[in-house]
N, C-alpha and C positions, 0 to 999 in steps of 0.2 A: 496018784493025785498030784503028787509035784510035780511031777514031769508036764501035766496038763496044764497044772497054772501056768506053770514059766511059758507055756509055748502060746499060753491069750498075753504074757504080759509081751512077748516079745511080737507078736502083732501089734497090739495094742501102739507100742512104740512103731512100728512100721508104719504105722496110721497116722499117729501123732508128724512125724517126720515129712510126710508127704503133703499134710494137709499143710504144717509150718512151707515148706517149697510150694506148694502151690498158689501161699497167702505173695511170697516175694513173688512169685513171676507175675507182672501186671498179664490182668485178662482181657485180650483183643476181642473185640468183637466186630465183623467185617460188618459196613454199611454199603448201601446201594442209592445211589442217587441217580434220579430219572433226566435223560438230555441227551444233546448231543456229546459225541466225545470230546469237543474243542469250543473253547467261546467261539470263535474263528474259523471258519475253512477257508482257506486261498488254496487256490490251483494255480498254475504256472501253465502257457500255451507259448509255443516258439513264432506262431503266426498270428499276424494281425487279423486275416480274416480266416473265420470260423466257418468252416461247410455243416451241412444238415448232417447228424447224427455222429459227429466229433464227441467223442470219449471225455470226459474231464479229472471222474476219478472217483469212490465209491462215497458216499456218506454213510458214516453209522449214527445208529440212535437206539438206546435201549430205556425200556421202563420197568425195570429193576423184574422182570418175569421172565417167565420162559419161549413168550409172544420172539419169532424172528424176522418177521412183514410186518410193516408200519407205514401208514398213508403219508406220502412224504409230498408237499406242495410248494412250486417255486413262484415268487410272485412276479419272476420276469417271463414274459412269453416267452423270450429266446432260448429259454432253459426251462428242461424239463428231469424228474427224479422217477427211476423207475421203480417198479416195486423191490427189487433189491439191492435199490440204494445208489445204481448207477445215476451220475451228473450227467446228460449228457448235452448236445445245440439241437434244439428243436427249430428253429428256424437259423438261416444263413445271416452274422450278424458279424461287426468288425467291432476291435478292441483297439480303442484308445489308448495307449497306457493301462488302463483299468478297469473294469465293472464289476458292480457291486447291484447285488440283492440278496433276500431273504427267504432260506427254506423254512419251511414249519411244518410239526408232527404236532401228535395228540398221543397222549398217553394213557395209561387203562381207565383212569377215570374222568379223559374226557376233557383237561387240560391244555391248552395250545402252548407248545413249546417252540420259541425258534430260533435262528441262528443265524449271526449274518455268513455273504459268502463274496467271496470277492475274486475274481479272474485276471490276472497281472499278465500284462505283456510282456516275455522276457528280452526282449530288445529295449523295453524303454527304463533309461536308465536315471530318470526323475523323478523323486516322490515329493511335486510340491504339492500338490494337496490334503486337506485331513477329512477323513471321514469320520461319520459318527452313527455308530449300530443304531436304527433308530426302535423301539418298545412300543407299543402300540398297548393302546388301554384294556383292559379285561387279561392280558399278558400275566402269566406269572411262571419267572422261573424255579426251576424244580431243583436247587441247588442247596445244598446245605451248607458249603463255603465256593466259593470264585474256583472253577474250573480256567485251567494254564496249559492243560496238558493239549497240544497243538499234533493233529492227526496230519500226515503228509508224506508221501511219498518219496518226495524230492527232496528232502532233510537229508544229508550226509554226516557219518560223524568226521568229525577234526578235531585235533587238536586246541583246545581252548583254556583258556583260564580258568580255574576252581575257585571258587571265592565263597570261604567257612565263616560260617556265622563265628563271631568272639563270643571267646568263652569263658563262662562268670566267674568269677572269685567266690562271690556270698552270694548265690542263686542266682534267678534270674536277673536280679535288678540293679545291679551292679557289675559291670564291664571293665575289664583291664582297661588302662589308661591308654599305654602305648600301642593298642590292637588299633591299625589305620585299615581302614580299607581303600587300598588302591584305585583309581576308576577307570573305566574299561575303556577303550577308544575303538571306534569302529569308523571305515574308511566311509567317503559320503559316493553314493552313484558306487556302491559295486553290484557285479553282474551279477550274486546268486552264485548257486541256484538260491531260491528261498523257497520254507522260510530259512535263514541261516543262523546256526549259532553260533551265539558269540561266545558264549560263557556258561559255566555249571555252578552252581549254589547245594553247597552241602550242609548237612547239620553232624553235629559231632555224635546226634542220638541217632542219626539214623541206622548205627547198629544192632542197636538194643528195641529199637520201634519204629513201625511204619511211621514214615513222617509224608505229608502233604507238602508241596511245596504251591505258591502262589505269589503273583506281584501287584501292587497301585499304586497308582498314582499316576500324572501324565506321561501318555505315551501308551498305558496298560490301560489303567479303568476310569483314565480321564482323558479329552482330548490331548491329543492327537488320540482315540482309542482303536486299540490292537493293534497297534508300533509293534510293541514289545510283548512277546508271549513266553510263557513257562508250562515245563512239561510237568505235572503237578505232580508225579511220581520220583521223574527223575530228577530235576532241577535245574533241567536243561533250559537255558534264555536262551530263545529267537529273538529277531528283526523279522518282521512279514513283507518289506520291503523295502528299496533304498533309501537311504536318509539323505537329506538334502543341507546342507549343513546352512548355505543363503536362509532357510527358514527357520531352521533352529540349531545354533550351533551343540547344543549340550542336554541333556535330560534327565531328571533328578527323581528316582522311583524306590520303592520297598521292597524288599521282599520277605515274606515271612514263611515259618517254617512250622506245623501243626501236625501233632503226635495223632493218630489214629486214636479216638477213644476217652484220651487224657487233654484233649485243647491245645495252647499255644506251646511249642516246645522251647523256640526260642524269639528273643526280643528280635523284632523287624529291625531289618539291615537296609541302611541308604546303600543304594544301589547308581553311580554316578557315570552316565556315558557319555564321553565328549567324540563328536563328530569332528573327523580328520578332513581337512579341506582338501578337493580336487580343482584343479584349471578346469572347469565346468563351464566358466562364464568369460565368454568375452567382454572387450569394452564395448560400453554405447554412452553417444554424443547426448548430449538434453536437447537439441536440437535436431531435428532431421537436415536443413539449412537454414545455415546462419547467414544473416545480409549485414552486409560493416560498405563504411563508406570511406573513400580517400584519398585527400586533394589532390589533384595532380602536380605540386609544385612541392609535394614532402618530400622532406628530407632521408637519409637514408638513414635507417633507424626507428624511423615513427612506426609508433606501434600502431597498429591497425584497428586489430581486435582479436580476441582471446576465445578460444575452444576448450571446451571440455571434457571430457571422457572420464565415463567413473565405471567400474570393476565390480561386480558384488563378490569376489573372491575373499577371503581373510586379508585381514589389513596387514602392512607390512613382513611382505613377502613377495618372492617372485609373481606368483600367482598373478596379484593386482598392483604391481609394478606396471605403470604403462609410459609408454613411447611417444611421441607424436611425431608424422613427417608430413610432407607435401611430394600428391602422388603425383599432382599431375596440374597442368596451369593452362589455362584456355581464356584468350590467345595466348599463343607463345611468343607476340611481338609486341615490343622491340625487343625482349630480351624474355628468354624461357626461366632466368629465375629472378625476376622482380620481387618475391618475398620468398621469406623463409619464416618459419618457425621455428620457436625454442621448444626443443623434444621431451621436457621436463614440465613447462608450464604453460603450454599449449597459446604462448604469444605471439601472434603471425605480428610481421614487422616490413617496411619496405627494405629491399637489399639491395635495388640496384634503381639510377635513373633514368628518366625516358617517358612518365607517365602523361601523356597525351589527351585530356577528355573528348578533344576534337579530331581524333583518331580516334581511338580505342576507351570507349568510356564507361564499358564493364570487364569485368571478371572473373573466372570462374576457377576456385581451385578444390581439388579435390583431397581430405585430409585424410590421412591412418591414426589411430589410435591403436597399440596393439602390447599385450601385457607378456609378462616374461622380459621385462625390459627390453622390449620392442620386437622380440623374436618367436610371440606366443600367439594365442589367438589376437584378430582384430577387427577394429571395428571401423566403419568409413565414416564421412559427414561431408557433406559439399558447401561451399561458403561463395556468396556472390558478392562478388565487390563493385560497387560502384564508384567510379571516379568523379570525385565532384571538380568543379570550374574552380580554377584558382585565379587570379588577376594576372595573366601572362601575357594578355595582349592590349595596351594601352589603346584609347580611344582618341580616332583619327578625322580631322573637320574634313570634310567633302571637298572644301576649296580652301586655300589658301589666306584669301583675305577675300574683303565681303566692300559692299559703298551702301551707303542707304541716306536719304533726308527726314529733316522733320522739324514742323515748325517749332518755331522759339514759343517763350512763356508758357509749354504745357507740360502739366505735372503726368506722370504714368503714361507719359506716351508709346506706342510701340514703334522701338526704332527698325528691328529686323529679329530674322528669325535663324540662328546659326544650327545646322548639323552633322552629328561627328560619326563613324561607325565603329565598332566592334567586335571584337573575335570570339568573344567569351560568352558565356552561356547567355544568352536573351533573360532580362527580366531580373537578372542575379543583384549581388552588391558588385562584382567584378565588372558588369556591364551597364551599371549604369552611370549616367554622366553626371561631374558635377561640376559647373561653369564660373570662374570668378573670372575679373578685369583687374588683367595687376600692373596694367599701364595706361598713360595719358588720362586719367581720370583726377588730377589730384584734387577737385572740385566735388566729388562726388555727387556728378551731376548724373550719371546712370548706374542704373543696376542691372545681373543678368540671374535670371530664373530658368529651372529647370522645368523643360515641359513634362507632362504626367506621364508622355511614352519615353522619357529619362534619356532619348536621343537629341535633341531638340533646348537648345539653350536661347530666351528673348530677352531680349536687350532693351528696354524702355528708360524713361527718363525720371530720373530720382527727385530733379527741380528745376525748375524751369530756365531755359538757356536761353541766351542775351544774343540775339542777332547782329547789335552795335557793338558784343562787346568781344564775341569770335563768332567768325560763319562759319567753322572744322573744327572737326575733335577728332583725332586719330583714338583710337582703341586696343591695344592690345592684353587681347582674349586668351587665355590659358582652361585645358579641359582633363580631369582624371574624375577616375572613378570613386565609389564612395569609401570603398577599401582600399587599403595602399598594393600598392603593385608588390606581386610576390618576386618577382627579381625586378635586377635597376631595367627600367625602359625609361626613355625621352618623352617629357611630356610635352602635348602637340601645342600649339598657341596658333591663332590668329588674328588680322590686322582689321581692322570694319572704320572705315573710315567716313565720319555724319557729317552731314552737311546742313546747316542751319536756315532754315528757309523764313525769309523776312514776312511780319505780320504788319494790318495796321495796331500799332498799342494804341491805348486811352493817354490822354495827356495825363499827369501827374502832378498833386496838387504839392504845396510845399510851403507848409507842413501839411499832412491829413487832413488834422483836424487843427483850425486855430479859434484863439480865443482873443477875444477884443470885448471892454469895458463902454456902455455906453449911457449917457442920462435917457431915460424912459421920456423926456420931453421933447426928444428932438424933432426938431419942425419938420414939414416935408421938403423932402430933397435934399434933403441934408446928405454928406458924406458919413458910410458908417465904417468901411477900411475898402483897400484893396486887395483882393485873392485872388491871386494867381495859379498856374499852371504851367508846366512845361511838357515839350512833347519828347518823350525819347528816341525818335523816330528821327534822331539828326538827318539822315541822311537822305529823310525826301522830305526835310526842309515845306512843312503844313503850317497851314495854323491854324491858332488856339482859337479859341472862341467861348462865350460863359452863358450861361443860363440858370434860372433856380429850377431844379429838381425838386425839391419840398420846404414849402415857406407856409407852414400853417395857418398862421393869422393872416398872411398878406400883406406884412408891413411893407416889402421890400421889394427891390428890385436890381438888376446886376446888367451892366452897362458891357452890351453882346462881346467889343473888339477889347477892351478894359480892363473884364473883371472888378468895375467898382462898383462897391454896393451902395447902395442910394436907399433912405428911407422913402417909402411909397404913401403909407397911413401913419397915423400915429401910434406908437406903441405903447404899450399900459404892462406896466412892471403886474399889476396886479390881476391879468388876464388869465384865464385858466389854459392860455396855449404853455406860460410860465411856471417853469418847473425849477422852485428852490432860484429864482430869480435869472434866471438863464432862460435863453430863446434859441433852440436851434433847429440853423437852417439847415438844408443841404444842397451843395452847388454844382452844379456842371459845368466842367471843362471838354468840347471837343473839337477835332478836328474838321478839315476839311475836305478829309477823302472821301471818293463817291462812295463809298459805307461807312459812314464817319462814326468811330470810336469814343466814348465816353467813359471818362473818371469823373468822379466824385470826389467833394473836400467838403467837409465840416465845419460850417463857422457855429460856436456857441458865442453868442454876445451874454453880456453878464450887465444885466440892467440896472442900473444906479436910480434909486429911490428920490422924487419929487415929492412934496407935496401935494398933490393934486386929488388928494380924496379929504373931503370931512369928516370930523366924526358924528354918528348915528345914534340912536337908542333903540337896542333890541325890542324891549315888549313894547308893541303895540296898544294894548288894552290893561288895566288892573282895574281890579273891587277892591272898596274900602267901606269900611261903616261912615256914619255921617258924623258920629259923636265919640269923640277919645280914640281916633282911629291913632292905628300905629302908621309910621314913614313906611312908603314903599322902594324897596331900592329898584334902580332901571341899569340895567350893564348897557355902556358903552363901548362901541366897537369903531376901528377905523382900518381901512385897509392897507393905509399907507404903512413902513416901517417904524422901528419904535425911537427912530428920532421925531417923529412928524406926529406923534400921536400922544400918549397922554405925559404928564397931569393934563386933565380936560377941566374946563369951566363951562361953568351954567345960569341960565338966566329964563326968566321967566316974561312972557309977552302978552301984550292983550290984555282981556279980560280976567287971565291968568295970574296976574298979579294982585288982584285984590282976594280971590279965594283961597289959592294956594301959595303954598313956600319949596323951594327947592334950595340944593345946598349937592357939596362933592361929598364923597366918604372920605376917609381918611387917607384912603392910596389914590385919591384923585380918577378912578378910573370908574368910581357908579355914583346917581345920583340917586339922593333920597327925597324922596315927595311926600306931602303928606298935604293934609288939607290947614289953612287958617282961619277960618271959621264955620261954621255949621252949616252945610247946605240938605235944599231937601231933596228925598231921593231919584236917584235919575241920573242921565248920561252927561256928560261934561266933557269938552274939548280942553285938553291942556298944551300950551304951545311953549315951545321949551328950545331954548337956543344954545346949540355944543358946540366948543369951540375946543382945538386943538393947543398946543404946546407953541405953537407957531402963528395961532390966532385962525387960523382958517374954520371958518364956522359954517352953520346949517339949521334950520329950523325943522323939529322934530316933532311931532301932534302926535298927542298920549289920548286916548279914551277911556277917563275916568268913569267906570260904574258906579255910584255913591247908595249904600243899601241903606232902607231905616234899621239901623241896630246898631252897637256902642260896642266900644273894645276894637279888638285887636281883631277878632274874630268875625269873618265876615259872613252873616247870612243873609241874602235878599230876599225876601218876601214877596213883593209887587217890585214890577216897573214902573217909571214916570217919566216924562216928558223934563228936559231941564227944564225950570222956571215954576214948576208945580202944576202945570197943567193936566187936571186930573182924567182919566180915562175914560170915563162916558163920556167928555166932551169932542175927546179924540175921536170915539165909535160914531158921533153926531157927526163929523164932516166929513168921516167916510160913506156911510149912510148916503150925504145929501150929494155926492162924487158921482156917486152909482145912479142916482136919481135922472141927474144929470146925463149922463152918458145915457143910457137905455134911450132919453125923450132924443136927444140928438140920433139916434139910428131910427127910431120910429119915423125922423124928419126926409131922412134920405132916403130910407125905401119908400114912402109916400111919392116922394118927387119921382123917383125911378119910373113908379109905375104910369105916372102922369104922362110924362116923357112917349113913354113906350106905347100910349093910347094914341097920339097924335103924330105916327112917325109916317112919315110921306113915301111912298113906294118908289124904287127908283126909274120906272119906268108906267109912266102916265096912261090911260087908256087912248087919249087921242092921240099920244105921239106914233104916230104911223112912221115906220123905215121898214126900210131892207134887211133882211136877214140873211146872210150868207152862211151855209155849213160844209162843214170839210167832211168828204165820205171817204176821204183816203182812195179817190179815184186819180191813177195816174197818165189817163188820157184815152182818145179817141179810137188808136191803131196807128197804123204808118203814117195816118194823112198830118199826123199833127207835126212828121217831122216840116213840113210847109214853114212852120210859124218861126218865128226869131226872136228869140227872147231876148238876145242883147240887148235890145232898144228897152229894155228895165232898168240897164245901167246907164242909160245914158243921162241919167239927171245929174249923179256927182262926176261925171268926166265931166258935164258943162260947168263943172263949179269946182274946180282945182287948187280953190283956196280952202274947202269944206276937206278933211281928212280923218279917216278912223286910226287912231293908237293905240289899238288893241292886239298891234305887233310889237316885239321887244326894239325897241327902237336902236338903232345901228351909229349912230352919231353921236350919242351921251356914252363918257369914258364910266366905266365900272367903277366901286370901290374897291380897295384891297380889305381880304377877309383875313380873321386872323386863322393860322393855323392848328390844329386842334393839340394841346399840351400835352407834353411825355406823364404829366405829375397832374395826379386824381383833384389833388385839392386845388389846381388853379381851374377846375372846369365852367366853376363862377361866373370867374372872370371871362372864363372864355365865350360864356354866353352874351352876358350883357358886353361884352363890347362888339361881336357878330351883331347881334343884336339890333345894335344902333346903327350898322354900317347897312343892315338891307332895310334897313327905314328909310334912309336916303340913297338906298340902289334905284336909280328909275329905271333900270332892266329887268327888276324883279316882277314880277308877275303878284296881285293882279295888277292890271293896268288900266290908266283913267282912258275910256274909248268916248267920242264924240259920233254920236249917232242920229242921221237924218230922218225923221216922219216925214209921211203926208208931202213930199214935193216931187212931182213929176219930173219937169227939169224945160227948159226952155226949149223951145222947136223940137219938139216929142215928135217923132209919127205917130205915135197912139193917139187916138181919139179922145175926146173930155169926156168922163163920166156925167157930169154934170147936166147930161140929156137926156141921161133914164129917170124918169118920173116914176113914182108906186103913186097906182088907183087906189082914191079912197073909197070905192064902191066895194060890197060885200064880193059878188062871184067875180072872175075874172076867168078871161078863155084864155087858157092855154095851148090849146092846139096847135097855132100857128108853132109849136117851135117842133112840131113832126117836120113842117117845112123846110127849116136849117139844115137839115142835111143828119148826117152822123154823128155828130159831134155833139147835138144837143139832144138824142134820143135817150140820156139819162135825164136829163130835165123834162124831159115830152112825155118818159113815162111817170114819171113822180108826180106833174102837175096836171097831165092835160087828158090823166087817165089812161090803160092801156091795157097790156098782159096783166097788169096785176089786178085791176079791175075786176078783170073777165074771171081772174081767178076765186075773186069774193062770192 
């Protein structure tokens, strides 16, 4: 029985012991997760172009069963997956650097799973591009954490960096201080193969337990995405292709580390890779060609213009260290190196002289930029220079010296036209001209202006030139351009020598205008001054001579060889031709060239005040009442000045003195009227005599209206007749007016008609004559040339003392007419004194004619009328005048019957 116990207790402990070990060892349990085996597949191809049924490389895909055919589908045509998994080129296609598309499977239960896949060129040695896996909706992957583990053939191992997660002090969550993690450097553009590792990530448990390894962040599971892969077993970090450092110099990613079973094992580790720069990149210009421009008269040294070249390499470093030189210079004349550049700050400069526009007036130079401090790669740029016009060739007159004329007294005349030429560019500032006179001018009697084509300098006259007083001007002309000359050049001058050509002038009054003071009373013919003239025309020795040009009122007159004025009418200070007591004329002086020249002079006379006006009384009319009227005052007015006019006095005349009173106001200049005793109402003549300061007086008739009504306040009711003659008796003599007149018409057409009964006809029934009618017959035919009609003149040839004057008679001398006036306002004159002169023209037309009736003339051949008798018997035979021959067969048929007869 003992021996049994002991041997369950000592199981029992066996038991115990095993179950305690199997509580420490954690329990793994293996999972399965449905996909591909790589987020990722890239393949690698050494050729750009792909032929039909090229290999690429296997794809696996499991869904955690024992299934080993899986429907695998690419969604590029040019790739195709076979049933076991083979990639291969379904159609003939070429790789750029890279292609990308996506395989997808379906797993047992009918899930789409897929993958991207990407095909890299192994020659191309740039990964500027980023892709991005793209997920498609109804997608889901089958992953329980981020698959790293990257399937690839072409993976090599090498030697690389291990980089162990730090390790905690007090669990996970606190990290030694001093644990750095180093960051990894990978070179940019290396050839592969890929994917390539760079680096291995361990965990310090991965003894003790399966650990997962995984990375994020960019580069992994952010853009750029699938840079960077991990192999999720091993901890192996890939590159999937070259890094480009131009695009991103550095990349900052996680990696974490997950225990089979038990979750995170350890705190994610920044993961730091900085990209190692390559001379990848050469220079390039901002420019393809640059255009600069540059004088041809710079100096050596003048910068020109400045190139650029910029490097995308890392900064400071050989790399993007750049050079500049000049490869090459087109032309190469006058001289193959006219500029250089500074190799450091890309400043092209002139280096030598020679630059010509009018030779060589471009440029072409070819530049290098080139990094490695000039010995690395490079980059070109071509730079065209334009040489602009500098002022190097001063502006040249055509001729020497120039002649030209032009008459005296005119302002802006053109005296000539000078032109110069030019070497420099047409149209510039270097080529156009600009003209001054910096001799014989010191009068500044001409100016010179540039013409608009800037070749071409006129010369006209600034103020008018004195014939008397030089006939030459010599000129000298000087010409530069509008810019100053870029070296010393001589500037050109020439000589233009004018000549002044004589006018006739107007004579010249002296003074212009004068003033002379005279009494407004002067009689006619009186002297009012003398105004003269001179001719400056010394040297053809003319003369003067005077006229009025404008004498408004016509007081005057100007004595032709003289010049003295004579009063013509009498003049009146107080005339509306008088302005502020002045009168002006305007005179003519001219010569006696056959186009005789006329100046003007100004006489204002200033007319001195006469007495010669009375004073007046403005109102004509007032109303007053008849009873308590108030005075009315009357303004006095006088035209003469205010020595000749008030204090006025007043007096009353006539009848006027027993009705009314009149009286001055206070300042002597109105009178106040009023009535003296009561009249009845009606019109009143008041006759009122004003006298001036000087006594000169005038009688003034006022038409008193006197109203019935009282006060001050005037209202008239009725009119009346002065004297009281009441108004029906008025309407009675009008009345008896009309009465009158009507009977006196009734009188005269009574007699009219009387008249008009008994008027005697002017042709009596028994006065028998001859009737003679004109039928506008001009004769017989040829026979009538027989006849002679002179013998119808011959009555006043026998009476040579009888003569008609109805010709302009040749023996009486004409009058002289006046000539018709320069000046509007003498045309007046000019009629009425014409006028009177062909009133006694007896050449003028009409003319008095003496003309003979009724006389034959003494020893006539014509025969006397006075033998034809008219029958006073009713018929008369006219046949007899068929017998006369031709001549009277218009009378034979009219009288004696005929064709026309027959035609009745």
């Amino acid at each position: 029985m003992g021996s049994r116990f002991g041997a369950r207790l000592a199981v029992w402990g066996i038991l115990i012991v095993v179950l305690q070990a199997s509580a420490l060892v954690p329990t793994e349990k293996p999972t399965c997760v449905a996909g591909f085996q790589s987020d990722m597949l890239i393949y690698q191809v050494v050729r750009k172009h792909l032929r039909t049924g090229t290999r690429l490389g296997k794809v696996r895909f499991s869904d955690c069963t024992d299934r080993r055919a899986f429907p695998l589908h690419s969604d590029d045509s040019h790739f195709t997956v076979q049933a076991d998994g083979m990639l291969k080129v379904k159609r003939p296609t070429d790789i750029h650097r890279h292609r990308e598309f996506t395989i997808h499977s379906w797993d047992s239960q009918g899930h789409r799973i897929s993958v991207p896949v990407r095909v890299v060129h192994h020659g191309h040695r740039h990964g500027k591009h980023h892709h991005t896996v793209e997920r498609h909706h109804g997608e889901r992957k089958r992953h329980n954490h981020p698959h790293h583990h990257h399937t690839t053939e072409n993976a090599t191992d090498q030697q690389v960096p291990v980089l162990h997660f730090p390790k905690s002090v007090e669990g996970l969550r606190r990290r030694k201080r001093d644990w750095v993690i180093p960051p990894l450097s990978v070179s940019e553009n290396d050839r592969g193969p890929y994917p390539l590792k760079v680096a291995q990530i361990r965990s310090s448990e991965d003894k003790k337990k399966k650990i997962f390894y995984s990375i994020t962040g960019p580069g992994a599971s952010e853009a750029p995405h699938g840079l960077f892969t991990m192999d999720r077993l091993t901890g192996n970090l890939y590159i999937t292709q070259p890094l480009d450092r131009e695009m991103q110099a550095a990349y900052m990613f996680q990696a974490h580390a997950v225990a089979d079973g038990s979750g995170t094992a350890e705190v994610p580790m920044d993961i730091i890779v900085n990209v190692i720069d390559q001379n990848d990149n050469k220079p390039f210009f901002a420019q393809n060609t640059y255009l600069g421009e540059v004088a041809e008269a710079s100096p050596i040294g003048f910068e020109v213009i400045q190139v650029v070249a910029t490097d995308l390499d890392a900064p400071n470093n050989d790399n993007s260290d750049v050079r500049y030189r000049i490869l090459s210079q087109d032309p190469t004349l006058p001289s193959d190196h006219l500029f250089v550049v500074n190799p450091i700050t890309g400043v092209i400069r002139v280096d030598a002289g020679g630059l010509d526009r009018e030779k060589y007036p471009k440029y072409t130079l070819v530049v290098q930029a080139a990094d490695m401090k000039g010995e690395g790669s490079a980059g070109n740029t071509k730079v065209i220079l334009t040489v602009t016009d500098s002022n190097d060739n001063a502006p040249v007159f055509t001729q020497p010296s120039y002649e030209a004329s032009v008459e005296e007294n005119k302002i802006d005349a053109h005296v000539i036209t000078l032109s110069v030429t030019d070497g420099d560019e047409p149209f510039s500032p270097a080529w156009n001209a600009r003209f001054t006179i910096v001799g014989g001018d010191p009068g500044g009697l001409f100016t010179v202006k540039t013409e608009s084509n800037k070749q071409q300098g006129i010369i006209s006259t600034a103020k008018p030139l004195d014939f008397e007083r030089s006939t030459t001007h010599t000129l000298l002309v000087a010409v530069e351009n509008e810019i100053i000359f870029a070296t010393p050049l001589p500037t050109a001058t020439a000589t233009v020598v004018v000549t002044v050509l004589d006018v006739n002038e107007a004579p010249i009054f002296n003074p212009i205008e004068k003033q002379v003071s005279k009494r407004e009373d002067l009689v006619v013919g009186s002297d009012v001054v003398q105004y003269t003239a001179s001719d400056p025309d010394t040297a053809r020795k003319q003369k003067v001579m005077y006229k009025i040009i404008r004498d408004p009122a016509g007081w005057l007159n100007v004595t032709k060889d003289t010049g003295l004025i004579k009063v013509k009418s009498l003049m009146d200070r107080e005339s509306s031709f008088v302005k502020d007591d002045t009168y002006t004329v305007l005179i003519g002086a001219y010569d006696n060239d056959d186009v005789p020249a006329t100046g003007t002079g100004t006489l204002i006379i200033q007319l001195e005040d006469v007495n010669d006006n009375a004073p007046a009384i403005e109102e004509r009319a007032i109303k007053l009442c008849h009873k308590e009227s108030g005075p009315q005052l009357l303004s006095v007015t006088d035209k003469d000045g205010p020595g000749f006019a008030a204090p006025y006095s007043v007096s009353l005349h006539g009848l006027s003195k027993t009705n009314w009173t009149a009286r001055m106001n206070e300042s002597k200049t109105g009178i106040l009227l009023n009535l003296a005793t009561v009249l009845d109402s009606g019109d009143y003549t008041v006759i009122l005599r004003v006298a001036d300061n000087q006594g000169l007086e005038q009688d003034s008739t006022v038409l008193a209206t006197v109203c019935d009504c009282t006060g001050e306040e005037v209202i008239c009711k009725g009119r009346g007749v002065a004297g009281g003659t009441d108004l029906p008796v008025i309407l009675g003599i009008l009345g008896g007016i009309l009465l009158l007149l009507m009977l006196v018409l009734l009188l005269l057409l009574f007699a009219r008609r009387r008249r008009g009964e008994q008027k005697v006809p002017l042709l009596q029934d028994d006065d028998i004559r001859d009737n003679v009618y004109y039928y506008d017959e001009e004769g017989g035919g040829e026979d009538d040339q027989d006849y002679d009609l002179g013998v119808l003149h011959r009555g006043l040839d026998n009476r040579p003392e009888v003569f008609r004057n109805d010709v302009v008679p040749n023996f009486m001398p004409a009058p002289q007419y006046r000539p018709r006036p320069a000046n509007p306002e003498e045309i007046g004159n000019f009629i009425d004194d014409n006028l009177k002169a062909a009133d006694n023209d007896p050449t003028a037309p009409p003319y008095d004619s003496l003309l003979v009736f009724d006389y034959e003339g003494g020893g006539s051949d014509a025969g006397s009328l006075s033998s034809l008798n008219s029958s006073s018997s009713g018929d008369q035979d006219y046949n007899c005048l068929n017998e006369w021959g031709p001549r009277f067969k218009k009378l034979a048929d009219m009288y004696g019957g005929g064709e026309d007869d027959d035609m009745l």
